[in-house]
N, CA and C of each residue as an Amber inpcrd file, in Angstrom:
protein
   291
  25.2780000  -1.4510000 -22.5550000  24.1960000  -0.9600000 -21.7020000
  23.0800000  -1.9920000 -21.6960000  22.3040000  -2.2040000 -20.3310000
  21.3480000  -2.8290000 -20.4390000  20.0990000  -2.1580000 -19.9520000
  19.0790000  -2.2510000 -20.6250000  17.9230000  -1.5100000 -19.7430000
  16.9930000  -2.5570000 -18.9940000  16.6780000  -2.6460000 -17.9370000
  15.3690000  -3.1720000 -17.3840000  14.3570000  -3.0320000 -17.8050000
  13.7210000  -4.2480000 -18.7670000  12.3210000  -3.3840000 -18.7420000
  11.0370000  -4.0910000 -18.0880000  11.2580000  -5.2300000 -17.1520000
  10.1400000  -5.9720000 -16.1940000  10.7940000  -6.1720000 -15.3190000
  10.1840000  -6.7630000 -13.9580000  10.3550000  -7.0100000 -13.1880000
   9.4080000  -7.6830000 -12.1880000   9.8170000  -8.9930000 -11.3070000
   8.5550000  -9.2220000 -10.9070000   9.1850000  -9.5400000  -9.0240000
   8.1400000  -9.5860000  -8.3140000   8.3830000  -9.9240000  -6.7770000
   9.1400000 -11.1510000  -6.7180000   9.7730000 -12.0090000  -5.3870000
   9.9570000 -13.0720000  -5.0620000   8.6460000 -13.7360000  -4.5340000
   8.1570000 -14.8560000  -4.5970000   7.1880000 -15.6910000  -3.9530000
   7.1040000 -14.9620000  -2.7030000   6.0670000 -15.0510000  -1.8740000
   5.4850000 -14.5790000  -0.7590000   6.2960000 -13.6380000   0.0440000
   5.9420000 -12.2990000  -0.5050000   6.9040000 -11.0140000  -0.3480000
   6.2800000 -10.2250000   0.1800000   4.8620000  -9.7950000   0.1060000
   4.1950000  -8.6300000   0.1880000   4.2750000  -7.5610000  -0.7280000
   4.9200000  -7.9630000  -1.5650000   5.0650000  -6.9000000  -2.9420000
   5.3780000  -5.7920000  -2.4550000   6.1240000  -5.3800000  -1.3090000
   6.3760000  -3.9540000  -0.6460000   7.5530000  -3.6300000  -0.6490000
   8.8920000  -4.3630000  -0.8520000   9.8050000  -3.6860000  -0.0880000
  10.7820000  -4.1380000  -1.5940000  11.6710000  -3.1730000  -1.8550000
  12.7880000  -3.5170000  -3.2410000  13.5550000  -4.5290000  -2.7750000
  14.0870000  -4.7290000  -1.9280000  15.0740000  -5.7860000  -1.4040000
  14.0330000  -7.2770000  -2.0110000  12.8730000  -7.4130000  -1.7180000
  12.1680000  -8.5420000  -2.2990000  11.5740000  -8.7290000  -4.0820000
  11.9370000  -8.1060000  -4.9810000  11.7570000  -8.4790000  -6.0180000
  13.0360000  -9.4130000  -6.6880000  12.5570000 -10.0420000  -7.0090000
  13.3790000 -11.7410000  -7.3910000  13.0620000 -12.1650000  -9.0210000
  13.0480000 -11.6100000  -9.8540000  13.5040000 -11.7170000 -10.9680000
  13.1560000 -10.4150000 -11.7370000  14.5910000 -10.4920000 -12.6420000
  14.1660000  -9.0390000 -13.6690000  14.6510000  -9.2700000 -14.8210000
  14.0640000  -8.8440000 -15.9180000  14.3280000  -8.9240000 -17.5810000
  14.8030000  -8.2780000 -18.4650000  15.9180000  -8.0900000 -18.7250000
  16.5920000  -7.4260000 -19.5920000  16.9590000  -7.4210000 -20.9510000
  17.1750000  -6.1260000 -21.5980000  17.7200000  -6.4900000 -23.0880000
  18.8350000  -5.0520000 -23.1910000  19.7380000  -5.4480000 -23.7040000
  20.9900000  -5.0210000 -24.3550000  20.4980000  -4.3040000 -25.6480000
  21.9730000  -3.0710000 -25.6220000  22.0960000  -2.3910000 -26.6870000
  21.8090000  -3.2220000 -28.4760000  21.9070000  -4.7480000 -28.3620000
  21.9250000  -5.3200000 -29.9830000  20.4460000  -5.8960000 -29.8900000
  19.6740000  -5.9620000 -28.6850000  18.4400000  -6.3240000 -28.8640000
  18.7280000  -8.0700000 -28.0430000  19.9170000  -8.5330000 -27.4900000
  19.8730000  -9.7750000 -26.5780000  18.8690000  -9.0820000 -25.6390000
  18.0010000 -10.3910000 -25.0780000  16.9480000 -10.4610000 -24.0720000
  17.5020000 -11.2400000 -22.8820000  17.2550000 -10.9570000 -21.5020000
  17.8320000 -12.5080000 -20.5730000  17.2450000 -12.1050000 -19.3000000
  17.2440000 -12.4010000 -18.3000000  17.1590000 -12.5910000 -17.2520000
  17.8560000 -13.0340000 -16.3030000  17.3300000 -12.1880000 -15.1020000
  18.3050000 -11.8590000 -13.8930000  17.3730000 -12.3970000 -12.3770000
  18.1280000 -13.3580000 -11.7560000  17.6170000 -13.4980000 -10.2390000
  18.1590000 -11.7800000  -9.7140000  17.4900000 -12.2440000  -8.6530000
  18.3660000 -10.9160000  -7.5530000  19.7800000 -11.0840000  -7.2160000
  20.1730000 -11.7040000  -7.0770000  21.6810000 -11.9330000  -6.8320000
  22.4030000 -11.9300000  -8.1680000  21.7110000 -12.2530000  -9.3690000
  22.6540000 -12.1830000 -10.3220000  22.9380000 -10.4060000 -10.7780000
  21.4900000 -10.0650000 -10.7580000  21.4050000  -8.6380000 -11.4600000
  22.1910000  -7.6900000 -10.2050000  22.2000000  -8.1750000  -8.6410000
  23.1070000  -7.3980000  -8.0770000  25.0500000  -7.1310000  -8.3350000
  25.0110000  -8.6640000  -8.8460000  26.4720000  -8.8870000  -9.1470000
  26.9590000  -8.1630000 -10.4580000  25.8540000  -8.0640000 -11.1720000
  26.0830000  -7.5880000 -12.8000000  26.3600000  -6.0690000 -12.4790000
  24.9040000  -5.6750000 -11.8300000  25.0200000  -4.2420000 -11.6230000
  26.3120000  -3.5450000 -10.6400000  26.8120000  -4.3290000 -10.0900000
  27.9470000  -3.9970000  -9.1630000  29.1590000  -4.4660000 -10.0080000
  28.8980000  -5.3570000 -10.5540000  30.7010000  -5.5240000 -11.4920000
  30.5050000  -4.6240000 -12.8870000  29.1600000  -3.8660000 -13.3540000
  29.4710000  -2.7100000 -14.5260000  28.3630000  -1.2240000 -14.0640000
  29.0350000  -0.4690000 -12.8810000  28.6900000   0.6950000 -12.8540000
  27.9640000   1.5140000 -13.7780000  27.0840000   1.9640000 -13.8090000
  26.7430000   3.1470000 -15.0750000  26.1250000   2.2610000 -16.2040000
  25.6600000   1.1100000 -16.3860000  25.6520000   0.0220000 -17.0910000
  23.8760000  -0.1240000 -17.3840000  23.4170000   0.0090000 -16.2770000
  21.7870000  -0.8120000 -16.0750000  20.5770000   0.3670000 -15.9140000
  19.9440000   0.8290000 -16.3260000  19.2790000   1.1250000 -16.3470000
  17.4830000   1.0740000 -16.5660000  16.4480000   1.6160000 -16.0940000
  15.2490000   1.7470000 -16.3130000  14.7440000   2.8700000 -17.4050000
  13.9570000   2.7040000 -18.1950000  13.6510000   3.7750000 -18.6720000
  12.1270000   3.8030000 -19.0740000  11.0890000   4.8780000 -18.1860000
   9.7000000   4.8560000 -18.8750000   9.2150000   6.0610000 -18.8920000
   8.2210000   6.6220000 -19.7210000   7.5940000   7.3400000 -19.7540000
   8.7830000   8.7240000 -20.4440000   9.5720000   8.1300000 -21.3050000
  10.2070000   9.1240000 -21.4080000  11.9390000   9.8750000 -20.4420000
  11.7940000   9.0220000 -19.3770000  12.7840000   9.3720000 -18.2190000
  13.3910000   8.1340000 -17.8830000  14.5650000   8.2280000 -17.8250000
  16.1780000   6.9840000 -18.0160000  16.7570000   7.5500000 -16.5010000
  16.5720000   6.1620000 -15.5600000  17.4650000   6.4730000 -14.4930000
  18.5310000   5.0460000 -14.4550000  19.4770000   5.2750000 -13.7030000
  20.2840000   4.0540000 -13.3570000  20.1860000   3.5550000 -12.2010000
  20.6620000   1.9470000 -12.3580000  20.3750000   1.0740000 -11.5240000
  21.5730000   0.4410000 -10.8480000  21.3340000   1.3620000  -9.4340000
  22.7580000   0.8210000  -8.5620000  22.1090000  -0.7190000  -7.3910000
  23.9100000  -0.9690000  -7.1300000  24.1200000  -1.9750000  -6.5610000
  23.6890000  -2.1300000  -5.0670000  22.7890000  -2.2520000  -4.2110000
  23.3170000  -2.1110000  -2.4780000  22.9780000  -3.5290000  -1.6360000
  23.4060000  -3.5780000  -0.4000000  23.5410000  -4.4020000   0.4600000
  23.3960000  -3.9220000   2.3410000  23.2000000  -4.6550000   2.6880000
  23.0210000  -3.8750000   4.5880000  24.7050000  -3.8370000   4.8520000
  24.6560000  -3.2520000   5.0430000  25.6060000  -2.7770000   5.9660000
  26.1540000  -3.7320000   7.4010000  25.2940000  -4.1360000   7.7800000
  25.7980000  -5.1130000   9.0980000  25.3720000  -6.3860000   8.5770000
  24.7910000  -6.9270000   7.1470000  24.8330000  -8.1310000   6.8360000
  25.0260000  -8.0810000   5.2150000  25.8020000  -7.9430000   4.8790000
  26.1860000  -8.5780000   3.4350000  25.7950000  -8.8800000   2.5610000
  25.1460000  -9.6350000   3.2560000  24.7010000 -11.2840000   2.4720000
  22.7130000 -10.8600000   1.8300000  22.8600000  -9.6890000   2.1680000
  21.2860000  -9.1940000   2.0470000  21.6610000  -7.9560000   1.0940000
  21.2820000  -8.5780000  -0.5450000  22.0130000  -7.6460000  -1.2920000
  20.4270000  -7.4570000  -2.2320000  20.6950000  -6.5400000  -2.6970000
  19.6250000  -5.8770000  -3.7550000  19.9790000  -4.9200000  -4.8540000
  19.1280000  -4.4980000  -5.7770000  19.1770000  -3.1450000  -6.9720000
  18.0070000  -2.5870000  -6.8720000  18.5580000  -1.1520000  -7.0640000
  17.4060000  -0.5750000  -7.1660000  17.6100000   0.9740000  -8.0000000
  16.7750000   1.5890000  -7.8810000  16.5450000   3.2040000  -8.8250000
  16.8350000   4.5070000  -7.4900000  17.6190000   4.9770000  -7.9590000
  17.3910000   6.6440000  -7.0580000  16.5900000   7.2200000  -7.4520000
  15.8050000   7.7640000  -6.8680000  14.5620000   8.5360000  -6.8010000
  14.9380000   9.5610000  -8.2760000  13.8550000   9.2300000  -9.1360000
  14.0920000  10.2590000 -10.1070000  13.4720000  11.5290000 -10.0330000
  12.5160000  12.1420000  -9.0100000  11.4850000  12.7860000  -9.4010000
  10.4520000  12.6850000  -9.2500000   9.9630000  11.3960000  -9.9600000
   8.5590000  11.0970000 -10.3430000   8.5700000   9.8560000  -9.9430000
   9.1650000   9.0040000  -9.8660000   9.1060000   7.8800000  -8.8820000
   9.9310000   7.3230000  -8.0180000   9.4600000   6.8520000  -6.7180000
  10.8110000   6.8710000  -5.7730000  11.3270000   5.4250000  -6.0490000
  10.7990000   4.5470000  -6.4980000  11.9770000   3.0160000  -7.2590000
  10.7730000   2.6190000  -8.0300000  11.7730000   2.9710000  -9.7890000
  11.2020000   2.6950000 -11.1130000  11.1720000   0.9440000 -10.9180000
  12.2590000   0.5340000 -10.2650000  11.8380000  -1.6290000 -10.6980000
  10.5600000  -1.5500000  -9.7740000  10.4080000  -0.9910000  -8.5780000
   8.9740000  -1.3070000  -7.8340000   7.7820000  -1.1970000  -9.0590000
   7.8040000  -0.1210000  -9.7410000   6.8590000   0.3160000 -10.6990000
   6.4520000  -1.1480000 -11.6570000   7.7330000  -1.6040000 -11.9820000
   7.8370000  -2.4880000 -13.3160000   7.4390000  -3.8580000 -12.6390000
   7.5530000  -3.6990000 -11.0880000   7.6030000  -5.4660000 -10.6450000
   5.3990000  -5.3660000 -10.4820000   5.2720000  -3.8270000 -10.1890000
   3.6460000  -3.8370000  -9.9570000   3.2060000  -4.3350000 -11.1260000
   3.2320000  -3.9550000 -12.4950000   2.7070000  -3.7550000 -13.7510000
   2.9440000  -5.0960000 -13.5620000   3.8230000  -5.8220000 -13.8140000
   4.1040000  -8.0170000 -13.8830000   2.9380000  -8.4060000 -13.0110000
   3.0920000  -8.0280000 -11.4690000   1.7560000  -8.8220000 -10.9000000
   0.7870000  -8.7360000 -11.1630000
């Protein structure tokens, strides 16, 4: 398992939209630390299902894989709405800036 626990925008993004956050920081169940572009953490999160997760304030959601539909090549991760926030990496990429 890995949890997310930062996240920050890509260079000149508008800090608005999940598809644009461009690096995120992770650490593993033994305490490894590393980091993820967007394309890597999409590939990770799409080659281990059930795998990635956010967790704050007490509340653990998971972190799926997506892409457009009529272009591919425009891939991202993000959080299903837990409740209390509608995308936990948006949360984590605000707190970095």
């Amino acid at each position: 398992m890995k949890r997310i626990y930062d996240a920050a925008f890509a260079a000149n993004n508008g800090k608005s939209h999940h598809s644009h956050l461009g690096k995120f920081w992770w650490e593993d169940d033994r305490g490894n630390r590393g980091t993820w572009n967007r394309d890597e953490a999409h590939d990770y999160v799409a080659d281990n299902p059930g795998t990635v997760y956010v967790s704050e304030g007490g509340a653990t959601v998971y972190v799926y894989a997506y892409h457009f539909t009529n272009d591919p090549s425009v891939r991202w991760i993000q959080t299903r709405a837990d409740g209390t926030l509608k995308d936990n990496l948006l949360t984590l990429a605000r707190h970095h800036s």
